[in-house]
C-alpha positions as CSV (number, residue, x, y, z in Angstrom):
1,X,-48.9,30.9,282.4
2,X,-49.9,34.6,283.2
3,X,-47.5,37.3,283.1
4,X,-47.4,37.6,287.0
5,X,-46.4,34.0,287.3
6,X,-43.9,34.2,284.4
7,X,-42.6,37.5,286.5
8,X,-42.1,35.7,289.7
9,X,-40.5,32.6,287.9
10,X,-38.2,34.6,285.9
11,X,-36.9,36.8,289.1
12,X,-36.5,33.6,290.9
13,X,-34.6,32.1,288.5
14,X,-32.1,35.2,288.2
15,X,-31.8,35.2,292.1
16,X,-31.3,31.2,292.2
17,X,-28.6,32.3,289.4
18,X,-26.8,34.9,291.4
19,X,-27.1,33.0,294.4
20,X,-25.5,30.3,293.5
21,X,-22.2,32.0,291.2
22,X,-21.7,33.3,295.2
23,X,-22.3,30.4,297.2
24,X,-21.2,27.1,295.7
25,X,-18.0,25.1,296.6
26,X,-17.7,28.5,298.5
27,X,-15.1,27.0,300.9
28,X,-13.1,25.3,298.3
29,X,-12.9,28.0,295.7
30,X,-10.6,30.0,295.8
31,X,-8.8,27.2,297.3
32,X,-6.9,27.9,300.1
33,X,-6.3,31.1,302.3
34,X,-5.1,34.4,301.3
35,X,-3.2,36.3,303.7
36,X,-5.9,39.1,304.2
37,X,-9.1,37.0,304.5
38,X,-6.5,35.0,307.4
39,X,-5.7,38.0,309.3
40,X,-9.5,39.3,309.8
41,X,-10.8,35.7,310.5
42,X,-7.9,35.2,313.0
43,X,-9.2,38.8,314.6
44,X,-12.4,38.0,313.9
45,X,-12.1,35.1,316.5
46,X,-9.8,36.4,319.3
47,X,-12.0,38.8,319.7
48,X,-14.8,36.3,319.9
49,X,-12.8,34.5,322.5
50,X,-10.4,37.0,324.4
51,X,-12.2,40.6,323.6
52,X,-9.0,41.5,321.7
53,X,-6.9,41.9,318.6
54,X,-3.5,40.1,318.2
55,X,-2.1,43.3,319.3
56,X,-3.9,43.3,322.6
57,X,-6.4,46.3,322.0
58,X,-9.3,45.4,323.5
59,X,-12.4,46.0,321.3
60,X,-10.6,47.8,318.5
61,X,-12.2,50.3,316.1
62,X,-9.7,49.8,314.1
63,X,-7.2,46.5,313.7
64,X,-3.3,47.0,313.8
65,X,-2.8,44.4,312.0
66,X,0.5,44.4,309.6
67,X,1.5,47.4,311.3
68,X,-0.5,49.9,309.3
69,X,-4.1,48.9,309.7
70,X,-7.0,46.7,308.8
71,X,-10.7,47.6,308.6
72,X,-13.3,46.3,311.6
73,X,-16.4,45.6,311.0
74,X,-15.7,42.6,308.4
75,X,-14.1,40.9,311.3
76,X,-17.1,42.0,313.8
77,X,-19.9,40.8,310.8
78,X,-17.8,37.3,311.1
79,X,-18.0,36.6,314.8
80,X,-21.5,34.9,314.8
81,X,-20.6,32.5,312.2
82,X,-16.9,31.8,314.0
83,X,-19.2,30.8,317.0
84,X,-21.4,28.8,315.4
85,X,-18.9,26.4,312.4
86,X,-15.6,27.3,313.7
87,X,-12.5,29.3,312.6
88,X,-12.1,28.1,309.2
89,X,-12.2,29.3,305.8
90,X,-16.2,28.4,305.1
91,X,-17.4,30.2,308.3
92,X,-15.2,33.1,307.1
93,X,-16.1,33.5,303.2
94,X,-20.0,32.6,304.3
95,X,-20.7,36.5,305.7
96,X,-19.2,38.2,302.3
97,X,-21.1,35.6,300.5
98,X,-24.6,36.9,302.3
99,X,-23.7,40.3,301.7
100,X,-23.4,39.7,298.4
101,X,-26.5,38.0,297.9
102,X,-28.4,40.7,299.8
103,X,-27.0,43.0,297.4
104,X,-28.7,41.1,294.3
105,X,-32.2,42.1,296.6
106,X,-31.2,45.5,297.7
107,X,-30.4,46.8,294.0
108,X,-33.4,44.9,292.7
109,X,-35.9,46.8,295.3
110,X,-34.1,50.3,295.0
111,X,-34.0,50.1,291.4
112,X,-38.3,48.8,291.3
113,X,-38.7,51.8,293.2
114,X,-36.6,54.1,291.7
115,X,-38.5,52.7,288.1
116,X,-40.5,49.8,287.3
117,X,-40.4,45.9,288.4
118,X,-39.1,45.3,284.3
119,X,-36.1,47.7,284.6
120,X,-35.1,45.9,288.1
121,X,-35.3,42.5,286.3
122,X,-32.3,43.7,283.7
123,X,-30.5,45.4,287.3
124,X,-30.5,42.2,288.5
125,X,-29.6,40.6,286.0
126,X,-26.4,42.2,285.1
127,X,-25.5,42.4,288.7
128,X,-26.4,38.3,289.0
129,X,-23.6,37.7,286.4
130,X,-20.7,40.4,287.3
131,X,-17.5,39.3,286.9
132,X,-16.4,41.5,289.9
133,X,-19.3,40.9,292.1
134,X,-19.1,37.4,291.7
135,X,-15.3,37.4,292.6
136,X,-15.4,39.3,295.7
137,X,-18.5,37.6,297.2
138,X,-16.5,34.8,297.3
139,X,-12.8,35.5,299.3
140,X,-13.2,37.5,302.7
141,X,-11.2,40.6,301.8
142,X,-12.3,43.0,304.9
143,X,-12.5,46.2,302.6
144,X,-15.1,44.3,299.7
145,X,-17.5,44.9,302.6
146,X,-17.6,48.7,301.5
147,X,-19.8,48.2,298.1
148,X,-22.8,46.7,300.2
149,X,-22.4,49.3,302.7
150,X,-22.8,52.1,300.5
151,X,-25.9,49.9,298.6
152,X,-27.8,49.8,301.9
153,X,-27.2,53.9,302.5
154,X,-28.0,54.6,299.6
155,X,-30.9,52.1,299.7
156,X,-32.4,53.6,302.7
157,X,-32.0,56.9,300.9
158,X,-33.8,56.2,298.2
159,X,-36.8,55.1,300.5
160,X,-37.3,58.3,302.3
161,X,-39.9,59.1,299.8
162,X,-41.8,56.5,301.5
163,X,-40.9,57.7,305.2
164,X,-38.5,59.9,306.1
165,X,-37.6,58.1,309.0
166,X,-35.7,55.8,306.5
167,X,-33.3,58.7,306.6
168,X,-31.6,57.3,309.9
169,X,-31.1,53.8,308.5
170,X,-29.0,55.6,306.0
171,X,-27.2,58.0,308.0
172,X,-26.1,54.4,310.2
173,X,-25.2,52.7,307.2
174,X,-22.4,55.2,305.8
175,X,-21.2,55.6,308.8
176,X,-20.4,52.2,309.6
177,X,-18.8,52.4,306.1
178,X,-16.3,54.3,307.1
179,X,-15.0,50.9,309.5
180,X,-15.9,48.8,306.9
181,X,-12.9,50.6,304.5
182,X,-11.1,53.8,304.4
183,X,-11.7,55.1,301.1
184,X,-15.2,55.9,302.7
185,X,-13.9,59.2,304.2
186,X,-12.8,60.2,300.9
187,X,-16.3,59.3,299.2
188,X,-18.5,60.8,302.3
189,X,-17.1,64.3,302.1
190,X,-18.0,64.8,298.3
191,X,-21.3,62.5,298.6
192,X,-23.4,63.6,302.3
193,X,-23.7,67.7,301.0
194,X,-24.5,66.4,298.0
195,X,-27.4,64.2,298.8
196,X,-28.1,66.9,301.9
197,X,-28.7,69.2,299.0
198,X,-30.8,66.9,297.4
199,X,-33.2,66.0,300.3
200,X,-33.5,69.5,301.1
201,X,-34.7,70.2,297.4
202,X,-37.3,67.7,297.4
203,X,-38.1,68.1,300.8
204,X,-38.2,64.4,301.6
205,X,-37.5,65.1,305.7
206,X,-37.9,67.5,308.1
207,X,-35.8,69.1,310.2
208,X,-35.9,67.2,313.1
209,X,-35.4,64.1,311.2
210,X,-32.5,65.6,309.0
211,X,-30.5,66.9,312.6
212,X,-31.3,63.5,314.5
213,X,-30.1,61.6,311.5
214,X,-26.9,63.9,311.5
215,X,-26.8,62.7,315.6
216,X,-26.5,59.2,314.8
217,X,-24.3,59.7,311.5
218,X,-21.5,61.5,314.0
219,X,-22.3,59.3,317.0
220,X,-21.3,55.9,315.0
221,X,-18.3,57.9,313.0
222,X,-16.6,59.0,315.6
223,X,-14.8,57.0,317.3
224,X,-12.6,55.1,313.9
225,X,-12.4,59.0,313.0
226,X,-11.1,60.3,316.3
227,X,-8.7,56.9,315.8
228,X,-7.8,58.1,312.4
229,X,-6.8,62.0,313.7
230,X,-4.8,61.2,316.3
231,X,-2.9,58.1,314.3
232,X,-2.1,61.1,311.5
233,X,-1.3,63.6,314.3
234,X,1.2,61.0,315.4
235,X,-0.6,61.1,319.1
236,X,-0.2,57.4,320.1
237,X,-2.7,55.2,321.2
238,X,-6.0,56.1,322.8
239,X,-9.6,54.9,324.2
240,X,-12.9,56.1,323.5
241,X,-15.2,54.9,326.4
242,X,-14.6,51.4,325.8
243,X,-13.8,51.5,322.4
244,X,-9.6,51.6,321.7
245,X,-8.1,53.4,319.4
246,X,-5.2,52.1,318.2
247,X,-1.6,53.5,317.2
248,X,-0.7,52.4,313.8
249,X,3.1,52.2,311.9
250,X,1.6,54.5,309.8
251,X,-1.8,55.1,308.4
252,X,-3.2,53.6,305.3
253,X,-4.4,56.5,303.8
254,X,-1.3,58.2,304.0
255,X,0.2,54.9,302.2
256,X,-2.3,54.6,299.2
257,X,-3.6,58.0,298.3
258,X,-2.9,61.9,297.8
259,X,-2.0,62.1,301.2
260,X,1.2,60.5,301.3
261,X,2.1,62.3,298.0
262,X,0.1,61.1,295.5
263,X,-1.4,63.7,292.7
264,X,-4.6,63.8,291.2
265,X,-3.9,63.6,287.5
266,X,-1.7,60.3,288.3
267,X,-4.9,58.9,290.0
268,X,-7.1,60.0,287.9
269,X,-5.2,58.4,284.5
270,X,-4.7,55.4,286.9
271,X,-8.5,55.1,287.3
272,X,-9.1,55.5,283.4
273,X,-6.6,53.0,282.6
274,X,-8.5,50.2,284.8
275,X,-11.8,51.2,283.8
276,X,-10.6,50.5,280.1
277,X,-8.4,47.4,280.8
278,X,-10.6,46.3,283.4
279,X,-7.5,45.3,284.9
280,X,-5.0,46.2,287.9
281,X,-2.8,42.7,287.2
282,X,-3.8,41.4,290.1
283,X,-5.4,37.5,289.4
284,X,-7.9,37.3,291.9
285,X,-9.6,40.6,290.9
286,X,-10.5,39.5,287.4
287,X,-9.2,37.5,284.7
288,X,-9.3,38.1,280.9
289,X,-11.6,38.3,278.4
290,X,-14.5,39.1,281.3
291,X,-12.6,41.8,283.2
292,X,-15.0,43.8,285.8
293,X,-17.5,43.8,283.4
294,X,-17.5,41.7,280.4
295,X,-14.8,43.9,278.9
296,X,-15.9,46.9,277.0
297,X,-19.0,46.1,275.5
298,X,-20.1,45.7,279.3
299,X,-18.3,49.3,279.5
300,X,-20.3,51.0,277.0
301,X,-23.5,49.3,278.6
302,X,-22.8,51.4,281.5
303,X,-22.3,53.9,279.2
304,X,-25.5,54.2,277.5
305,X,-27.5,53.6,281.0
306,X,-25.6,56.4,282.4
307,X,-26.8,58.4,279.2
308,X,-30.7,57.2,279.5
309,X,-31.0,58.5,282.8
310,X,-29.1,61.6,282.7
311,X,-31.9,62.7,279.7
312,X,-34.7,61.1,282.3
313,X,-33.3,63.0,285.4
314,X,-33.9,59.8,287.0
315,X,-32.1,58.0,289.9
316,X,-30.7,61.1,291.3
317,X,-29.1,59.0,294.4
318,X,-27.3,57.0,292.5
319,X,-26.1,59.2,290.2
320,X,-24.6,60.9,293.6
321,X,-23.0,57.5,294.1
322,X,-20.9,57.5,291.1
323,X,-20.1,61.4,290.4
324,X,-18.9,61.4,294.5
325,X,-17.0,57.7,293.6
326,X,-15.1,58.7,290.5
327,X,-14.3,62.0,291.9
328,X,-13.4,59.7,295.4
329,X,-11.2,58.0,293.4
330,X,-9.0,60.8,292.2
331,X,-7.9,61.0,295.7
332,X,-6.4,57.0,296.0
333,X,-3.7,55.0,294.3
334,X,-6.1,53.2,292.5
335,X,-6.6,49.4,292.1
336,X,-9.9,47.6,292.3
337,X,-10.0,47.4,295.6
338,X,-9.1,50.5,296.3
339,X,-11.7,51.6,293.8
340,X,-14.7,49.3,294.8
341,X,-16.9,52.0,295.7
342,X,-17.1,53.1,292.0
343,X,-18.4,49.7,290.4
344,X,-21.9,48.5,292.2
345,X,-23.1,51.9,290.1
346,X,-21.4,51.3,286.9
347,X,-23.3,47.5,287.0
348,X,-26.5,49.7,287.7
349,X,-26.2,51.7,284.6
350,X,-24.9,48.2,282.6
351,X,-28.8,46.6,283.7
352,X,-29.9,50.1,282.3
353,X,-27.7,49.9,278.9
354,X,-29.2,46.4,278.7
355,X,-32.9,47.5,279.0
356,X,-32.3,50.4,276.7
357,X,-30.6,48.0,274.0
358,X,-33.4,45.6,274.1
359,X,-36.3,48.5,273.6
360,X,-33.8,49.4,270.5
361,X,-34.1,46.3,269.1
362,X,-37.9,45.8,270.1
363,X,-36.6,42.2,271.2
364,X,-36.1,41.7,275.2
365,X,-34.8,37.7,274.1
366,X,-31.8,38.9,272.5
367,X,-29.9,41.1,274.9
368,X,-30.8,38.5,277.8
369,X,-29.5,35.5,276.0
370,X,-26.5,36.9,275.1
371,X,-26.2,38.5,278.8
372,X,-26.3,34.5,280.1
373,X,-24.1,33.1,277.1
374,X,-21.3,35.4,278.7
375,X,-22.0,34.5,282.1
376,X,-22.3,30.7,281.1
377,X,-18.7,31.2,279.6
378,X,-17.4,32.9,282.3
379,X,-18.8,30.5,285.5
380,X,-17.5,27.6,283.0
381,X,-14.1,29.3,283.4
382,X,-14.4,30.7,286.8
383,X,-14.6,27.1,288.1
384,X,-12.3,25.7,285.8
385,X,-9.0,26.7,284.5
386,X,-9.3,30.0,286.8
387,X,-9.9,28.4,289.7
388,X,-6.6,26.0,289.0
389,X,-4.6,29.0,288.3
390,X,-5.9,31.5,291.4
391,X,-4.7,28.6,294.0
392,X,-1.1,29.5,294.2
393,X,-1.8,33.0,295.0
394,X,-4.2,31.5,297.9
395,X,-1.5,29.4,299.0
396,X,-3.7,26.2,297.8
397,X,-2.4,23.6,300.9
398,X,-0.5,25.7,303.4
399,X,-2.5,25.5,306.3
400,X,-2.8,21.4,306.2
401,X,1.3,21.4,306.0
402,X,0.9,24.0,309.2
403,X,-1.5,21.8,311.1
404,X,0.7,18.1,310.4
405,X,4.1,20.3,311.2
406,X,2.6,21.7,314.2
407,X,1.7,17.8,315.3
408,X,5.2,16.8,315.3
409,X,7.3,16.8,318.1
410,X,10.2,18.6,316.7
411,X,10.9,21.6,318.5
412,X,11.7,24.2,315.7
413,X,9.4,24.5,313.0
414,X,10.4,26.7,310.3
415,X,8.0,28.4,307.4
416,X,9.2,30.3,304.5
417,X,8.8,33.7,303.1
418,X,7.7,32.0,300.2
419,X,4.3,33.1,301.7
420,X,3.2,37.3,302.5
421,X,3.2,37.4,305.9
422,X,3.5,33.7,306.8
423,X,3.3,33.9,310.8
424,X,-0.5,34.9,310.3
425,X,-1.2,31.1,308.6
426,X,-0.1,29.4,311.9
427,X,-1.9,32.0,314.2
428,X,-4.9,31.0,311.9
429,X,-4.3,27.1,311.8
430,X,-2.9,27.0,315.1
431,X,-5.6,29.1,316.7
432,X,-2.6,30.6,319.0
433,X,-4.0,32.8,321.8
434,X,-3.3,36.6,321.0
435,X,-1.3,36.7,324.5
436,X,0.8,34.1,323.0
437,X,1.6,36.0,320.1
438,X,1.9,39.2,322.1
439,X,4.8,37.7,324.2
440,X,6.3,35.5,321.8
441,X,6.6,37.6,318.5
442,X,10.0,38.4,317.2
443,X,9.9,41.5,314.3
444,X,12.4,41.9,311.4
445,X,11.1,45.8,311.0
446,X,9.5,46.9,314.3
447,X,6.8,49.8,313.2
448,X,7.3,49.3,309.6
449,X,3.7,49.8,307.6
450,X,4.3,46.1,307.0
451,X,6.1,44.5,310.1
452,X,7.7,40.9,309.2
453,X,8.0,38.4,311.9
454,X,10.7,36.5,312.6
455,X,9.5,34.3,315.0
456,X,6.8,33.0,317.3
457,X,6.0,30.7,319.6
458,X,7.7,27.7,318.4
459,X,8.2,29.0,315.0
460,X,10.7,30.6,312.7
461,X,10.1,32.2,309.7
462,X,12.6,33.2,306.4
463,X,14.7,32.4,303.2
464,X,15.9,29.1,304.4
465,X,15.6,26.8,307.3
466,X,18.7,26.9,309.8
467,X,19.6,23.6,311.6
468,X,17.7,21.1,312.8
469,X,14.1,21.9,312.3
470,X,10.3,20.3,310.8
471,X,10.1,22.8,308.1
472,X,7.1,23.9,305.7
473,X,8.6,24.6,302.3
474,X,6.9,25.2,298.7
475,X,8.0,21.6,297.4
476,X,10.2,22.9,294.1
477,X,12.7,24.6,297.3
478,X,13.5,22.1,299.3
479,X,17.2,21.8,300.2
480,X,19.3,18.6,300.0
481,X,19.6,18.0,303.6
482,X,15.5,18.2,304.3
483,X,13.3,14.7,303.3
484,X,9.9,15.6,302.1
485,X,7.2,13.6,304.6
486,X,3.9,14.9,302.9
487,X,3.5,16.9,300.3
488,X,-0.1,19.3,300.0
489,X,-0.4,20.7,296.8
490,X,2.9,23.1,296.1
491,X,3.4,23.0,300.0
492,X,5.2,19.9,301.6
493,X,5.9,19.3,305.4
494,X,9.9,18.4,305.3
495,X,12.6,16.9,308.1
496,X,16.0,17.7,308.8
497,X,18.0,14.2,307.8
498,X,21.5,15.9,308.0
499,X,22.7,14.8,304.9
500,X,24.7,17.6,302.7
């Protein structure tokens, strides 16, 4: 075999790798729904069908929500593929999946052209089997969107060498970050003088590129920015041409970072603390020993790449990425979500550390085979015992109690706060119209950042079910006077029998 064929086979077979951590039994792992990837599917498809939110803004730059907010564009990126299968979980989990995908080709390109095709192969290789990667390719939380956002910036960045007309696709692609999550605003104010400064220096545009760039940068930021200004001057809700800008509880960026109070030193010791742990507690971001990285091995990895090509003055845009990230990051109560700006970089300095390692050891087979051990051990988990454990936090079985309640004829149906935010499962199951909702929905905590409901349409929601009612209950809190009819996973569909 020549060492062109062996070059093609071997990146096909670490894109069939990655592809597949991200795609299979997509829909059925994590099992169930949380309430996050519900909320921007349900969105995602009344404004397919009725132009607006739940909340009755009409082509939204920004979603309501809970009260306090919830990013766009994931829920714009998922209307094509609500059309085509449906709203269910598949047709929602399907677009993050892509994106995560085209992220295994995007950092493979950017890093051939930054280097050389061998150096990609060990980028794509680490990012092919990363924990984290892996994990949020494969749930539709609307701010995971951000990493791949960023990528494709940063992407297009790195091409104006070519043509400096690449310079636009960039300026397009951080500025629809900024409705893909809010952290962006953070990271774009350290990051665009820094890479300005940087094009400028190697004069990779002109001026008239630079300036029309800059046009379409502020043309696509500003109307979720102009949102964002007037929801922290406390101005109300507004419309920009057709666009509306919605009034929120309170913003989210007062909630989670400096802005409501936070301080920098916190944040910043926050930040440390993950990066070592590789940990924020939360199961669905990571599980141990294989953190967001393969624990700290895969931290010093990143480590030593970093290292390499800080003594190379190489990859000067990515670089960018992760000095404006961490310092970003000092600015936001930090959890990996919060902080998924910071990692796609980190993994690029990891396939770095790996290279470096294996011209250390004059032996490319050994780094590579022990890269793949950890990812065989960690998809054999991922799909086993993890997957077994991370269904109760997705609420494994809620939605097919929803649908059989919803198909009986009693006329109250109840639903526990067992579940965060429960109403937004029988919106999603039920595929209620948003008027419905609008008219129907009863509040606990009227402009609270997170607004409980009560009740809607039919349905009741809290500690225990009052009276005569069909009631969805997690089966271990079932009251004595309720008869279990069908039980789905930890979630059973129950009837009022009147018996004490």
């Amino acid at each position: 075999m020549t060492g062109k064929r062996r070059s093609r086979l071997l990146l096909a077979s670490l894109l069939i790798l990655g592809f597949a951590l991200r795609l299979w039994r997509l829909g059925a792992h994590p099992a169930g729904l949380n309430q996050d990837e519900a909320s921007a599917l349900y969105e995602s498809w009344a404004l397919l069908r009725w132009g607006m939110d739940r909340n009755g803004y009409a082509h939204p730059v920004l979603l309501r929500a809970w009260g306090s907010g919830q990013n766009v564009l994931y829920s714009v990126l998922c209307k094509p593929f609500i059309a085509l299968f449906g709203l269910d979980t598949l047709a929602g989990r399907l677009p993050m999946a892509l994106l995560g995908c085209a992220s295994l080709l995007l950092l493979y390109d950017l890093s051939r052209r930054s280097r050389d095709q061998r150096s990609a192969r060990w980028v794509l290789l680490a990012l092919a089997v990363n924990p984290w990667h892996v994990l949020l390719s494969r749930w539709a939380l609307e701010s995971n969107v951000l990493p791949f956002m960023l990528l494709l910036g940063i992407y297009c960045l790195e091409r104006t060498a070519e043509r400096e007309e690449w310079l636009m696709g960039a300026a397009a692609a951080l500025a629809l970050s900024l409705y893909a999550y809010g952290t962006a605003f953070f990271f774009l104010l350290l990051f665009l003088p820094a890479a300005s400064v940087w094009l400028w220096r190697g004069r990779r545009t002109s001026l008239k590129t630079y300036f029309l760039s800059l046009g379409i940068f502020i043309l696509l930021a500003l109307p979720v920015t102009l949102c964002q200004l007037r929801n922290a001057l406390g101005r109300g809700a507004g419309k920009f041409l057709w666009l509306s800008l919605p009034a929120l509880s309170e913003g989210r960026q007062n909630a989670t970072s400096i802005l409501g109070g936070g301080s920098l030193t916190g944040n910043y010791a926050a930040l440390l603390r993950l990066l070592w742990t590789q940990s924020d507690g939360l199961l669905w971001n990571g599980f141990a020993p294989y953190g967001l990285f393969y624990g700290k091995c895969g931290l010093l990895l990143s480590l030593t790449g970093l290292a390499v090509s800080l003594r190379e003055r190489r990859d000067v845009p990515m670089l960018l990425w992760l000095l404006s990230a961490f310092l970003a990051c000092g600015c936001i109560d930090v959890n990996v979500n919060r902080a998924n700006m910071l990692f796609l970089p980190l993994v690029f300095y990891q396939g770095r550390g790996l290279q470096a390692l294996s011209s250390l050891l004059h032996c490319r087979s050994i780094p590579a085979a022990a890269a793949l051990l950890a990812a065989a051990c960690f998809a054999f988990s991922c799909f086993g015992s993890y997957a077994q454990r991370l269904a109760p936090c997705f609420y494994d079985g809620l939605c097919p109690c929803i649908a059989e309640a919803s198909e009986r004829e009693t006329g109250t149906k109840f639903l526990s706060f067992d579940v965060n935010m429960p109403y937004i499962y029988v919106l999603f199951t039920e595929q209620m119209p948003p008027q419905t909702f609008q008219r129907s929905v009863r509040y606990m905590n009227p402009d609270a950042p997170f607004e409980w409901v009560t009740a809607v349409e039919g349905w009741h929601f809290g500690r225990e079910p009052e009276g005569e009612s069909c009631a969805v209950l997690r089966a271990d809190r079932v009251p004595p006077a309720y008869a279990v009819v069908s039980r789905h996973g930890e979630w059973c569909v129950c009837v009022y029998n009147g018996e004490a």
